[in-house]
C-alpha positions in Angstrom: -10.9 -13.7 12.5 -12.8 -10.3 12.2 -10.8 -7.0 12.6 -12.6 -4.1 14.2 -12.2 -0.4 13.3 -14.2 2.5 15.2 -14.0 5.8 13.5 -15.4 8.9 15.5 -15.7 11.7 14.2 -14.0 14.8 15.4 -15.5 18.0 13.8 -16.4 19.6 10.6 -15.3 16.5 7.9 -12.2 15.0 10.5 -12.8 11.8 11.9 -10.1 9.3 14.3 -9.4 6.4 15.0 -7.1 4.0 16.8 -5.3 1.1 14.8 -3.0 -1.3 17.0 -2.3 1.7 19.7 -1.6 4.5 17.0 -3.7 7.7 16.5 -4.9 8.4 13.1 -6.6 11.1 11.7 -8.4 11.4 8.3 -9.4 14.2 6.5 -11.2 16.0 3.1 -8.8 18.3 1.8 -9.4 22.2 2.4 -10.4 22.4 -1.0 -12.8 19.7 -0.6 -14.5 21.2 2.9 -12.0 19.4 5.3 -9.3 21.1 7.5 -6.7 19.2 6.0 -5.8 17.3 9.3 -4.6 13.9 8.0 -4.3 11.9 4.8 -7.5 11.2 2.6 -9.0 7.9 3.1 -8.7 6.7 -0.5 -5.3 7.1 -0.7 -5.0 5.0 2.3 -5.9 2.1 0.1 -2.8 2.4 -1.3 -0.4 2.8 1.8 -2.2 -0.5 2.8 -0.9 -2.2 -0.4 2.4 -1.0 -0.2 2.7 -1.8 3.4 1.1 -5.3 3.2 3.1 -6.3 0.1 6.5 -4.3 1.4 6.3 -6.3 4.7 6.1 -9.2 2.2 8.9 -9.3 0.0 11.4 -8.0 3.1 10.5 -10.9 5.3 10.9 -13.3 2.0 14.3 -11.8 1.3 15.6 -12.4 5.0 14.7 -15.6 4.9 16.7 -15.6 1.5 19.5 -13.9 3.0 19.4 -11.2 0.8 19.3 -7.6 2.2 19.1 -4.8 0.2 20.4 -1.3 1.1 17.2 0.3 0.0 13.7 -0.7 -0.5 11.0 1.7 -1.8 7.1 0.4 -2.7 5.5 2.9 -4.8 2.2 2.5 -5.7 0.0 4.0 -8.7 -3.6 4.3 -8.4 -5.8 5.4 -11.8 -9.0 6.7 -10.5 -12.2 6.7 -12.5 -13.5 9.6 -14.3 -17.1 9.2 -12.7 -18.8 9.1 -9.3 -18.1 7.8 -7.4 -14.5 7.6 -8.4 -12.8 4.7 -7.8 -9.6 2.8 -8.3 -9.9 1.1 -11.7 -6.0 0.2 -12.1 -2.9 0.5 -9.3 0.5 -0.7 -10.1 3.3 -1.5 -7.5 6.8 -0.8 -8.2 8.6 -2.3 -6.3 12.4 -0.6 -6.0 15.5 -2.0 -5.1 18.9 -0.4 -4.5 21.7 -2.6 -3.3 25.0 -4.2 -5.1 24.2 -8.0 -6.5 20.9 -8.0 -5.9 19.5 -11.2 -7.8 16.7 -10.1 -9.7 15.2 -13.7 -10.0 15.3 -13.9 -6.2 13.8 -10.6 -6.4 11.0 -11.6 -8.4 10.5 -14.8 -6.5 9.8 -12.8 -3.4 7.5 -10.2 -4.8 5.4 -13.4 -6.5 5.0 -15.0 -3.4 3.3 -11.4 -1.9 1.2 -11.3 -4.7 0.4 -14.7 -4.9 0.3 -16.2 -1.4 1.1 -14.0 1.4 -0.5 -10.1 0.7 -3.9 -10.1 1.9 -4.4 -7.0 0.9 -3.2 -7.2 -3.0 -5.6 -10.6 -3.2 -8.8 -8.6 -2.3 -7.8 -6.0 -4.4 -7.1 -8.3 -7.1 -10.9 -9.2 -7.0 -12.2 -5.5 -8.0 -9.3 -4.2 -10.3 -6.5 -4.5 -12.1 -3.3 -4.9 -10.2 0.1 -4.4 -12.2 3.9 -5.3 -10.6 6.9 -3.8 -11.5 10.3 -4.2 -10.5 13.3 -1.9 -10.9 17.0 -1.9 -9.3 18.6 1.6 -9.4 21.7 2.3 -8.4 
C-alpha cells in the first residue's frame, strides 16, 4: 500500500493540501517569512505520533473494557542544535484521568501501540530515541 500526498503551494511560504477530505494548511511562522496560516510542518511529526499511538491505546482499552474519563497524549520533541535541526529525542506521555484505572492494563495497552500496532512510533523508532511515560492524575 502506498499513500499519496499532493501539497500545492498557495503563496509566499503557505502551501495545502488534502488528507482524507480535510483541508490543511502549513505554514513558516511570521518570524520565519511565513504568514502564519497553519501549523509548522515539523511539529506535525508529533501530532502524527500522538494521534497514531492515541488511537492505539483507546481502541486496546475498549476492547479491555476500560474507559477512562480523560485521555491526553502529549508529546515532547528535543530538536538538534544544528542544521538542519532535527528531532533527536521525543517522549510520549501518555495521561489518564479516570477512578480505578488499572495501571498494568494501562501499560499493557500503550506496549502494544508501541510495539505492534503504531506505525508511526515504529518508523520513528528507526531514527531516534522514543521515550513513554505514563501518569494518572486526578
Amino acid at each position: 500500500m502506498k499513500h499519496l500526498v499532493d501539497l500545492s503551494w498557495k503563496s509566499n511560504l503557505a502551501f495545502e493540501t488534502d488528507l482524507d477530505g480535510h483541508k490543511l494548511t502549513i505554514d513558516a511562522s511570521k518570524e520565519g517569512g511565513g504568514d502564519d496560516l497553519g501549523p509548522r510542518p515539523k511539529k506535525l511529526m508529533l501530532v502524527a505520533l500522538a494521534g497514531c499511538t492515541g488511537v492505539d491505546v483507546i481502541m486496546i482499552l475498549r476492547k479491555m473494557k476500560i474507559e477512562p474519563e480523560e485521555f491526553h497524549v502529549l508529546v515532547e520533541g528535543d530538536l538538534t542544535d544544528d542544521h538542519p535541526k532535527k528531532y533527536h529525542t521525543m517522549k510520549i506521555i501518555y495521561q489518564f484521568r479516570g477512578k480505578d484505572l488499572p495501571y498494568e492494563k494501562l501499560e499493557r495497552a500503550v506496549q502494544l501501540s508501541q510495539e505492534k500496532y503504531c506505525g508511526v512510533s515504529a518508523t520513528y523508532r528507526d531514527a531516534l530515541n522514543l521515550q513513554t511515560e505514563i501518569r494518572i492524575v486526578e
